[in-house]
Every structure is written in structure tokens, then in C-alpha cells.
C-alpha positions in Angstrom: -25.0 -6.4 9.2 -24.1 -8.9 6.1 -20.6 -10.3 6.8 -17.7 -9.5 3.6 -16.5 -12.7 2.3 -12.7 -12.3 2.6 -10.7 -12.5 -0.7 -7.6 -14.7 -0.3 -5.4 -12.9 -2.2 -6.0 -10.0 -0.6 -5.1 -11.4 2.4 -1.8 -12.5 0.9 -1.1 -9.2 -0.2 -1.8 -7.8 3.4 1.4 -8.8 4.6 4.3 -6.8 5.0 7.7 -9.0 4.7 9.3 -8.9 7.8 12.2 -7.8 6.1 10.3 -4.5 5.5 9.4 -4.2 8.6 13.0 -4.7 10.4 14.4 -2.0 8.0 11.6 0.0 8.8 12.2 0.2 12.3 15.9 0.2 12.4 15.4 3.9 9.9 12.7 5.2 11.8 15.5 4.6 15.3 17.8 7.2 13.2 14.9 9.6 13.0 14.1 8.9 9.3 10.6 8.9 8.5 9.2 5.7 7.0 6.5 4.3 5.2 5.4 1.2 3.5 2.7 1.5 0.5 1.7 -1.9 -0.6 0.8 -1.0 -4.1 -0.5 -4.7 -5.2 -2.8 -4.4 -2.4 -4.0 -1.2 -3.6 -4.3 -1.9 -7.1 -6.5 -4.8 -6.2 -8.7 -2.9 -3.9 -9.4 -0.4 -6.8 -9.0 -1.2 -10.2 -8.8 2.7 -10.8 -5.9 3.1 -9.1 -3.3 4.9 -10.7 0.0 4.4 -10.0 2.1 6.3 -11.9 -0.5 9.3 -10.6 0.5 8.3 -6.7 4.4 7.5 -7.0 4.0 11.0 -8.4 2.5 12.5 -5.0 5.7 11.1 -2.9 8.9 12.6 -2.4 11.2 9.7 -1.2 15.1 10.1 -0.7 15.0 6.2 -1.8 12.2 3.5 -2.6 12.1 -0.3 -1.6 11.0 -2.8 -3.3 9.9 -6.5 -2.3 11.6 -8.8 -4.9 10.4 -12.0 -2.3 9.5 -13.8 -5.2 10.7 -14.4 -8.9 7.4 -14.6 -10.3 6.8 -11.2 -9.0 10.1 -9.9 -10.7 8.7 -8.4 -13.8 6.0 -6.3 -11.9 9.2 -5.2 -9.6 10.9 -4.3 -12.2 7.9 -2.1 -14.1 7.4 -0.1 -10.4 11.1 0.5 -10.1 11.3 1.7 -14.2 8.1 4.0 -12.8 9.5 6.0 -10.5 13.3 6.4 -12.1 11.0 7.8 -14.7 9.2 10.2 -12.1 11.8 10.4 -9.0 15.3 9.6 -11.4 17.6 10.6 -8.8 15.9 8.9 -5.9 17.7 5.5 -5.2 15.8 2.2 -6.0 16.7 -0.7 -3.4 15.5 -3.9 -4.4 15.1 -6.5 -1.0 14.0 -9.6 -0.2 14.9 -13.9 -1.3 15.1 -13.5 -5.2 16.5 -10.0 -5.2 19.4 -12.0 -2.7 19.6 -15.1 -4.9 19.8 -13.2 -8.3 22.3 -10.7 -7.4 25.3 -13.3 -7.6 23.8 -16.0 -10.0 21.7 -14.8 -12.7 21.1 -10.6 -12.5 17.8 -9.7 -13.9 17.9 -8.0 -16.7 16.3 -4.7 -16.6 16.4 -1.7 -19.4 16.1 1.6 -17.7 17.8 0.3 -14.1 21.7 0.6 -13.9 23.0 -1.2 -10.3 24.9 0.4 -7.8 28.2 -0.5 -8.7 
């Protein structure tokens, strides 16, 4: 059987913050149901794949997104204008180190996205 070369990046993408993974746990204790859908993953396993067409199929009472890193803060922000577009009164939590770091310094600017106030 021929061995698959691994793909770094994939392997990158692979991971689940551990941020994600407390918060998961800690829901799932107070019987929510949980799930994690790593859509970078995805979208690099299958060029094909259509987000819009799979944020579509979900019906979440919030969504979470990683913000871990600010050059991934654009792409964040694209997924959360998605589904306000498709699920606009499901709550949008952004988490993780540059969601933290710009919610007192420098708030991303965002058309589309109002903040809890």
C-alpha cells in the first residue's frame, strides 16, 4: 500500500484550540450539544466545498469562531458575515488571542457585525 505524503498545513489546520475544546466540554456538562467544524480544514481537503451551502444545513443557537490569530482575522470575519447572512439571529462569538487582544485596543472593523453591547 503506497504511503500519503502528509501536507503540513493540513496538519496545522487539524488542531482544535484548546480553548475550543474547554468550552466544548464545559456546554456539553450542561447537556448542550456541541460540535466543532473546522471549515479551513475542509475547504482545503476539497476545493469544492461550499460553504455558504453547509453553514446553511446547521441550525446553531450560536456559532464560534477561532480568532487565534490576526492574520486569520479577515477570513473570521467573511465566516461570521456568512452565517448573520444565513442564521441572522443566531449569536456569533468570536474566541481566542487576537479576538482577546483586539477587543480593548484596536476593535476590528467589520460591516455587517454589530458587538454585543
Amino acid at each position: 500500500m503506497a504511503r500519503q505524503r502528509s501536507d503540513p498545513l493540513l496538519s496545522c489546520l487539524r488542531d482544535v484550540s484548546l480553548g475550543f475544546l474547554t468550552m466544548t466540554s464545559y456546554l456539553e456538562e450542561r447537556g448542550l450539544k456541541v460540535r466543532i467544524v473546522n471549515l479551513a480544514q475542509r475547504m482545503m481537503k476539497d476545493r469544492r466545498f461550499d460553504v455558504p451551502a453547509f453553514l446553511a444545513t446547521l441550525k446553531p443557537k450560536a456559532v464560534g469562531i477561532d480568532l487565534h490569530w490576526l492574520p486569520h482575522a479577515h477570513g473570521s470575519i467573511e465566516v461570521a458575515k456568512l452565517v448573520k447572512q444565513i442564521h441572522p439571529n443566531v449569536p456569533v462569538i468570536f474566541g481566542g488571542l487576537s479576538a482577546l487582544f483586539s477587543r480593548g485596543t484596536h476593535p476590528i472593523p467589520c460591516r455587517g457585525l454589530h458587538p454585543t453591547r
